[in-house]
N, C-alpha and C positions, 0 to 999 in steps of 0.2 A: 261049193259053198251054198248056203241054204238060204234063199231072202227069206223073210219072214215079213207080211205084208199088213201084220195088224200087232199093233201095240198088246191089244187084248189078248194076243196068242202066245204074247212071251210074258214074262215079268212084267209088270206094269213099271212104265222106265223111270218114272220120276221117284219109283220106290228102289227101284236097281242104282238108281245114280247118288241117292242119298243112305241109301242102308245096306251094307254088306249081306247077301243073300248068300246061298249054297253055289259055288260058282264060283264066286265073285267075290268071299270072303281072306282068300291068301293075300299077302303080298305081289303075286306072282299074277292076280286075276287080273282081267281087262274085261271089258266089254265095246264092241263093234257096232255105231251107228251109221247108218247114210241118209243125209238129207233128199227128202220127195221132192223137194223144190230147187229149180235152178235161179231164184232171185239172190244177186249178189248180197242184197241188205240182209234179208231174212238169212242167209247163211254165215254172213259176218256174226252177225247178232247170237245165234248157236254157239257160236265161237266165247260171246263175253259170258252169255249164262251158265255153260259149262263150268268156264274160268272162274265166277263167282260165288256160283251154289254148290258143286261139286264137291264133297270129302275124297279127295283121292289119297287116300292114307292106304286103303285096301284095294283098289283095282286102279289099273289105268285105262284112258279111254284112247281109240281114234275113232275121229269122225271123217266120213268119207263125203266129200260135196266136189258139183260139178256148177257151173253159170253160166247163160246166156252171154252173151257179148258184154263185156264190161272190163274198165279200167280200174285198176286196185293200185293206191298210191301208198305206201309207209303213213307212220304217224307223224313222221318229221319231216314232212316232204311237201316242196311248192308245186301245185297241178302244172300251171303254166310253165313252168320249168321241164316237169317230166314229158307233157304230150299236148296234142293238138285238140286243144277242147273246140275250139272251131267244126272240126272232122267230126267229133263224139258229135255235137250237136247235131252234123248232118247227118249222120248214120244213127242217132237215136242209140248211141253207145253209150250205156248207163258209167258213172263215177265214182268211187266208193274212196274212204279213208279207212283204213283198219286202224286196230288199237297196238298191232306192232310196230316194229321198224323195218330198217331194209327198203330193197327199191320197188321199181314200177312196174307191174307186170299184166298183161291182157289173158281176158279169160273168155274162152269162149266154151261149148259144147263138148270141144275134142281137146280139152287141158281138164288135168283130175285135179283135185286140190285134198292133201291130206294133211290132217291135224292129230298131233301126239300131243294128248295133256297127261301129265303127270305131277306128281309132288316138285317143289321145285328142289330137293334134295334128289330126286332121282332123274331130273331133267340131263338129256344127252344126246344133242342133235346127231351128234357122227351115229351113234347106235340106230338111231330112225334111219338114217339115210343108206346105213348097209343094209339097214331089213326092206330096205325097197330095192336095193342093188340085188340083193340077193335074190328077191321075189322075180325079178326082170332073167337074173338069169336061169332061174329054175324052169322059166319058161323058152327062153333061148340062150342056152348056156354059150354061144359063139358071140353073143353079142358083148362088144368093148364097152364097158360101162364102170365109172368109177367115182369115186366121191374126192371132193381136191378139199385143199384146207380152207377154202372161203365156203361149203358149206353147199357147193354145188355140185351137180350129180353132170358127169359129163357122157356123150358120145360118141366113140372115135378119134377120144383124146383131145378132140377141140368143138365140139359142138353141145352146147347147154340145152339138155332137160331138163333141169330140174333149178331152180332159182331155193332159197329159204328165208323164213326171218321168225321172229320169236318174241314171246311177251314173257316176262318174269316175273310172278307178283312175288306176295310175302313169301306165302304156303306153298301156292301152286303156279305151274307155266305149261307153256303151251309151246310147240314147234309144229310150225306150219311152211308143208314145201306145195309145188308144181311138180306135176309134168305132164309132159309135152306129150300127144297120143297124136292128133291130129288136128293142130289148131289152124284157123286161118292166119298163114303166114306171113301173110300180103296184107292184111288188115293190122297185125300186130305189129309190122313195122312201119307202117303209115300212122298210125295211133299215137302211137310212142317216140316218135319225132318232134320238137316244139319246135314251133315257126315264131315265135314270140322274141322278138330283137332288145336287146341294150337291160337285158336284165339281170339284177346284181342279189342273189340272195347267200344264206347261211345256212340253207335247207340243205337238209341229205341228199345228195346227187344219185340218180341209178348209173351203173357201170353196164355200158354196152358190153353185149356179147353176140357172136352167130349163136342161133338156134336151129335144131334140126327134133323133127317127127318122130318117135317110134314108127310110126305106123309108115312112114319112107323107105326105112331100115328093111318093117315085116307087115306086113301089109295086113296079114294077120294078126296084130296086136293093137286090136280095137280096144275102145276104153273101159268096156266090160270085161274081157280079158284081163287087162290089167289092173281093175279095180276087184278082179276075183282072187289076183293072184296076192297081189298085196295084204288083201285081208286073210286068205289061209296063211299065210307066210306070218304073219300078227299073230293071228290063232295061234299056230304051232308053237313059237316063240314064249305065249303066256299062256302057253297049256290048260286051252278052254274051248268050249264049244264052235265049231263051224257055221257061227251063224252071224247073220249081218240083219240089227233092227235098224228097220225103215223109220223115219220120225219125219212129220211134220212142224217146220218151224215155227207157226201158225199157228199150233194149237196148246193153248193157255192151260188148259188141263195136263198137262204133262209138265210145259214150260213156264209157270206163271211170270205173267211181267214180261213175257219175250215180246210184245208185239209192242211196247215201248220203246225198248232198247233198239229194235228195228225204224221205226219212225225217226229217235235219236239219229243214225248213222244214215240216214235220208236228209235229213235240215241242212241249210247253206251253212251254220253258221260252223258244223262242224267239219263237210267236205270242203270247204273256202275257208269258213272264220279260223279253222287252226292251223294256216299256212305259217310260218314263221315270217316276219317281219323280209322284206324286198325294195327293191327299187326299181324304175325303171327309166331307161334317160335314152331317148331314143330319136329318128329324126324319119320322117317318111314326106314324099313327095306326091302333091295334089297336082292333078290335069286339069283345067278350065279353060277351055275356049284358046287353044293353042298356047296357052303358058303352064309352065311349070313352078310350083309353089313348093320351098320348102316350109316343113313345120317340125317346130322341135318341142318335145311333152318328157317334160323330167315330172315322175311322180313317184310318193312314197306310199307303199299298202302296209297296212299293220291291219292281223286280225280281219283281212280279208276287203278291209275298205280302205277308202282312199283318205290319206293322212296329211299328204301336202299335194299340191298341183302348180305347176308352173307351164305356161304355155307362149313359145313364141313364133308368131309367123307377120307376113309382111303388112305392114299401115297399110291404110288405106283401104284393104280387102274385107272385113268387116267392120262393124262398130265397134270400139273399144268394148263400149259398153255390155255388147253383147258377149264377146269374148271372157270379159273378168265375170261376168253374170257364168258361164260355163264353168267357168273353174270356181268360181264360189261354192256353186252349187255341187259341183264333184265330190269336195274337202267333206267327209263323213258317209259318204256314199260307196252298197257295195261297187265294188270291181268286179262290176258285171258290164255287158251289152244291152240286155234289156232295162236294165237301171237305167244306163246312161243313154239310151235312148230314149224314155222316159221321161228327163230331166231334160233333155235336149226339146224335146215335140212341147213339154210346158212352157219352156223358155221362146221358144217360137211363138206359139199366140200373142205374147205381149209385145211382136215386134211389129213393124208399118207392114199393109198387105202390099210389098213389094217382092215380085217374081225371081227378081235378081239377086235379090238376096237372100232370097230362101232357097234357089239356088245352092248358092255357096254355105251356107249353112247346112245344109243336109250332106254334102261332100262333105266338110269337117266333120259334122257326126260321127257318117259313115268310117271314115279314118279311125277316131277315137276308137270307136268299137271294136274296130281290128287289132288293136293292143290287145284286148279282151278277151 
């Protein structure tokens, strides 16, 4: 397979992707891009502009992208449910919401991520997912690999490579799968755990599975390999050139408007703000000075912020007044740490310069936050 490392050396793409050219003019044509960039944003973002400017009437696309460490949650889907944003935060592990569905899945260096857009009349996960079965075993034809009816690509009969999920619009859709080359495995089941207690939502749950490596299997089936094989395998199929154009997501000249659409799938309001509606009614135990304190925090999030608050823990141990001052102050606030930490450090100043009870106060914070 042939990279081809400059826009200007092939077609110029935003003319290939809008006008049937020689090539590319059958039914039958496609054309092969790979994203230069591994930022999960700027590659989602690829993904909506294709889905919304594209005439795929006459060629079909896949686009080929790889990302840095990062969580990829459904469009229907609560984070705090799916994984340990706590973790994300200490590992500087980036969060994304796609415009699909389906579940949770971590993406690092050694995971390829491929996208089949087509009409949505010609839309047809199983056929994507045999042309990567196929592509896997033309290169090791001993290897057990198989496609099951939820749309996943398995390993020896019980180990997940490949995960999928899909956007359907009017005209056009998209299918987008994983797999598994060489990811860190230890990271992606640490990630993808939530430590988050007493929480009650209607969001899309992901479905645990074992996962296993190609590259465990064959040591030689690094992600270049596989991502060369996939795309001749593409080629062959729509009977068209050997070639894979490189694209920067970045550059407005080919993509116009991509670098908004990017920013867009960056804001809280839409990795948080389109959580579906939750609860959380839970109870955690504070240490101070050899007592144990329970505290109990039923609250509702709608749209990413806090909608009701109810908090009860024992008389005496702060001021009422302080207390109802916290949860006032909660009620429209995101469902965040640094929010409520925030809200917390302003609520402090207007209290008496007492040690003891700033104290106690910053332990309760610190609690709060930990829901978080």
């Amino acid at each position: 397979m042939v990279l081809q490392s400059s826009l200007k050396n092939c077609l110029q793409l935003s003319c290939i992707l809008r006008t049937p050219k020689a090539g590319f003019g059958s039914t039958s044509g496609g054309l092969i891009i790979q994203s230069i960039s591994n930022d999960v944003y700027q590659n989602l973002a690829v993904e909506d502009w294709i889905h919304d400017h594209v005439d795929l009437e006459n060629q079909q696309v896949l686009f080929l992208w790889r990302n840095s460490p990062a969580v990829v949650i459904g469009r229907h889907q609560n984070p705090w449910q799916e994984c340990d944003l706590r973790l994300l935060r200490q590992k500087n592990i980036k969060l994304a919401r796609r415009r699909s569905g389906g579940g949770t899945v971590y993406h690092d260096l050694g995971n390829i991520n491929l996208t089949f857009f087509t009409t949505r009349k010609k839309y047809e996960r199983m056929e994507n997912l045999k042309l990567v079965v196929k592509a896997l075993k033309a290169l090791r034809p001993q290897l057990d690999v198989h496609v099951t009816d939820r749309y996943d690509i398995l390993l020896d009969r019980q180990y997940k490579i490949s995960g999928t999920a899909a956007k359907l619009g009017r005209t056009t859709a998209y299918h987008h799968c994983t797999l598994l080359c060489n990811t860190d495995k230890f990271v992606l089941s640490s990630v993808l755990k939530s430590p988050y207690k007493g929480l009650k939502s209607n969001a899309t749950p992901s479905v645990p599975a074992s996962v296993k490596n190609l590259f465990e299997e064959d040591p030689s089936l690094t992600c270049e390999v596989l991502l060369d094989a996939i795309a001749e395998e593409y080629a062959t199929q729509h009977h068209i050139d050997h070639h894979i154009t490189l694209i920067n997501p970045a550059d407005e000249t080919v993509l116009p408007g991509i670098n908004n659409k990017t920013k867009e799938l960056q804001t809280w309001e839409w990795v948080y703000g389109k959580t579906p509606k939750f609860n959380i009614s839970t109870c955690f135990n504070m240490v101070y000075k050899d007592s144990v304190l329970d505290v109990k925090v039923d609250m509702d999030v709608k749209h990413g912020r806090i909608e009701a608050c109810n908090m009860d823990l024992p008389e005496q141990w702060l001021p009422p007044a302080l207390c109802s001052g916290l949860v006032k102050s909660l009620i429209g606030s995101k469902f965040c740490p640094k929010e409520t930490t925030r809200l917390a450090t302003t609520l402090l100043r207007v209290c008496p310069q007492d040690g003891e009870l700033h104290n106690r106060w910053n332990l309760l914070c610190e609690n709060m936050t930990m829901l978080m």
